[in-house]
C-alpha positions as CSV (number, residue, x, y, z in Angstrom):
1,X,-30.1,110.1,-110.9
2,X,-26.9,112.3,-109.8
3,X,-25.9,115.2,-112.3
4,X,-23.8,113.6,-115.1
5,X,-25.2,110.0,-114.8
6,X,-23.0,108.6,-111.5
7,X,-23.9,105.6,-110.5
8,X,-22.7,106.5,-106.7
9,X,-24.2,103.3,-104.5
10,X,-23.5,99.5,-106.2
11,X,-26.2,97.2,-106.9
12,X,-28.6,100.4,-107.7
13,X,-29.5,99.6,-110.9
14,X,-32.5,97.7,-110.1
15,X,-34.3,101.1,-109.4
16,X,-33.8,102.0,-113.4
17,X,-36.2,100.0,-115.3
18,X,-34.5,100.3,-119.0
19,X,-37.5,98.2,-120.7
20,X,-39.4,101.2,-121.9
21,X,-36.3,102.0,-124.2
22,X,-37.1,99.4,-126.4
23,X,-39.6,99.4,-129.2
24,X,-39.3,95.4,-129.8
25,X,-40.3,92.5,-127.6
26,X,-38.8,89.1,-127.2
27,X,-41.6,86.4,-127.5
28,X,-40.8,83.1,-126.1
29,X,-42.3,79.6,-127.7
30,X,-41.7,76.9,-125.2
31,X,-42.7,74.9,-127.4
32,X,-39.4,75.0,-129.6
33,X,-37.1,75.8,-126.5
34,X,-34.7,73.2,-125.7
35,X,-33.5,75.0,-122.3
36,X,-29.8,74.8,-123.1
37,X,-30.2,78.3,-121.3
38,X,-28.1,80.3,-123.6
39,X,-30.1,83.3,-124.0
40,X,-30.0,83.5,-120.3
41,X,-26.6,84.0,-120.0
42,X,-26.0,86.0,-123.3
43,X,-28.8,88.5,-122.6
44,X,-26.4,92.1,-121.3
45,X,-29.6,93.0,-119.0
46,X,-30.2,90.1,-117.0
47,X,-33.8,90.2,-118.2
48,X,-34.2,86.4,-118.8
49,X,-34.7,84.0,-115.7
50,X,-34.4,80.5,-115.0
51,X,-36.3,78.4,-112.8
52,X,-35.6,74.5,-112.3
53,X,-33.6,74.7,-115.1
54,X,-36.0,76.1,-117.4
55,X,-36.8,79.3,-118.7
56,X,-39.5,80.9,-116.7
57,X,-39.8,84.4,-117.8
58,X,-38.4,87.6,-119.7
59,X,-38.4,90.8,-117.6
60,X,-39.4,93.1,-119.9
61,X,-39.1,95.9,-117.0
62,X,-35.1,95.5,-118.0
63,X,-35.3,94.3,-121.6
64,X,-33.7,96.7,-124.3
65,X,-35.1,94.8,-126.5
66,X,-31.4,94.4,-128.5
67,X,-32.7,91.1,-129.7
68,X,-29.2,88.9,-128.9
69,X,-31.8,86.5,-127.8
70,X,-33.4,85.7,-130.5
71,X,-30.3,85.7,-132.8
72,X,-28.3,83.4,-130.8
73,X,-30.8,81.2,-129.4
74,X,-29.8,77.5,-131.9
75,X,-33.4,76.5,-132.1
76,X,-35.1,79.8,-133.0
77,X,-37.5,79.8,-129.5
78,X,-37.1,83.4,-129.0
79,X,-39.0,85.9,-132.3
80,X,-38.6,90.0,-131.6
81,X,-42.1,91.6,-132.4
82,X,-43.1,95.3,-132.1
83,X,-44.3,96.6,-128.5
């Protein structure tokens, strides 16, 4: 990374994996998840993907681990445990 923290080039920050930052994980129950997708699209990382409508997986490369998640998903799918 350039002195001072520059991001100089867009679409770059897939070469910083943030995930190591965090010291909790999300766990996902797919049991309890209703897909209405809204930890997908309230996650700040991007760390959450959909596929077919679903959610497939939690990046954990990216994930901070901030746990917005698990606090906002309705149907309490999504429980933050220790790395």
């Amino acid at each position: 990374m350039p002195e001072g923290g520059l991001i100089v080039e867009a679409g770059n920050s897939i070469e910083f994996k943030t995930g190591a930052w965090a010291s909790v994980k999300p766990v996902h129950d797919k049991n309890k998840c209703v897909n209405c997708l809204k930890c997908h699209f309230i996650c700040p990382e991007g760390a959450i993907s959909v596929k077919d409508g679903k959610i497939d997986k939690f990046d954990l490369d990216f994930c901070k681990g901030c746990g917005v998640c698990a606090e906002e998903c309705p149907v309490k799918a999504i429980k933050m445990v220790k790395k």
